[in-house]
C-alpha positions, 0 to 999 in steps of 0.5 A: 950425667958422665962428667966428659969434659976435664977442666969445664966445671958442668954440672946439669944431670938430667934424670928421666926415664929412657924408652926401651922399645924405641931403642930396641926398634932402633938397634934392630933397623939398623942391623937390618940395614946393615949398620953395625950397632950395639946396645949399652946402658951409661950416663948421658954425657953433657951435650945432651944433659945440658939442653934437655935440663934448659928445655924440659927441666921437668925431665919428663921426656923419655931419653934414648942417647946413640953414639956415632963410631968410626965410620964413613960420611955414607954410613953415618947418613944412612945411621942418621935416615934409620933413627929419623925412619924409626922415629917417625913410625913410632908416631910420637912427637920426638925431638932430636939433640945432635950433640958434640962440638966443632973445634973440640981438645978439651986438654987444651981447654984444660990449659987454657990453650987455644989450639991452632986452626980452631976458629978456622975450623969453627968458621968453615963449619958453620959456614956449611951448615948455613949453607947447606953445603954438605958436601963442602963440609965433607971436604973440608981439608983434613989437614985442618980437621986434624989440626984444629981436632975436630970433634969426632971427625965431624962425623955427628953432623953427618949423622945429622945429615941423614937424620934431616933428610938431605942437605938442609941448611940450618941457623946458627942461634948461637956460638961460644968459643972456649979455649980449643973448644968450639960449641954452636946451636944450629936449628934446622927444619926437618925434609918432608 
């Protein structure tokens, strides 16, 4: 587990075998369509360790971890349809962690300083996400995001946004706030 977080004492490895021809068929459909991607071996960070060692402490499941990059709503939707395409014709009963957090600068955190426009931010984005609002998230005022430092621009929740098929609205389970740091579990019922 790659320790990501300064100042957050999170500990929850989460050792399991990762499915390589799944990778490899992901790798291959994106660059097929397009989308730019690249195949590296690392330890998975904390927004994956930590559900998988709560909901399959067994660690029997096979593990694939994608990263989002600098890339546009519309590229990262398409990336999104790709893993769920690729997923579904493997045949197999997969589940899909999208991690990363809403308001998100855990220097701050580290200081115990809560960052200006983060609950703001937290708010409109879950908000959206009930909703089903895609597009209002998608044009949330870049002021605040910038503000409130979004994690990853909110660009894994566009990702989530493909990988679901269309704009779904989802259920918060859960909110915890630290200092400049904003975390939710939002579950959502895949489009057919």
């Amino acid at each position: 587990t790659l320790r990501d977080m300064a100042g957050v004492d999170v500990e929850l490895g989460y050792t399991c075998d990762g499915w390589a021809d799944l990778a490899n068929a992901l790798h291959d459909n994106a660059m097929d369509n397009g989308v730019p991607v690249e195949t590296v071996h690392r330890g998975m960070d904390h927004t994956a360790s930590v559900p998988l060692s709560y909901l399959f402490p067994e660690a029997d499941r096979r593990v694939v971890a994608l990263s989002v990059g600098e890339r546009s709503r519309e590229d990262m939707n398409l990336w999104g349809e790709i893993a769920r395409e690729t997923c579904r014709g493997t045949g197999a009963e997969i589940a899909l962690f999208v991690g990363g957090s809403l308001s998100y600068d855990p220097d701050a955190c580290a200081r115990g300083e809560d960052r200006d426009g983060g609950v703001e931010l937290d708010r409109a984005v879950l908000g959206h996400l009930e909703a089903g609002d895609w597009s209002g998230l998608a044009e949330l005022d870049p002021a605040l995001i910038s503000r409130a430092s979004a994690h990853a621009g909110l660009r894994h929740l566009f990702f989530l946004e493909g990988a679901l098929g269309g704009p779904a609205p989802g259920r918060v389970l859960a909110y915890h706030r630290h200092p400049s740091i904003g975390s939710a579990v939002v579950e959502f019922d895949l489009a057919d």
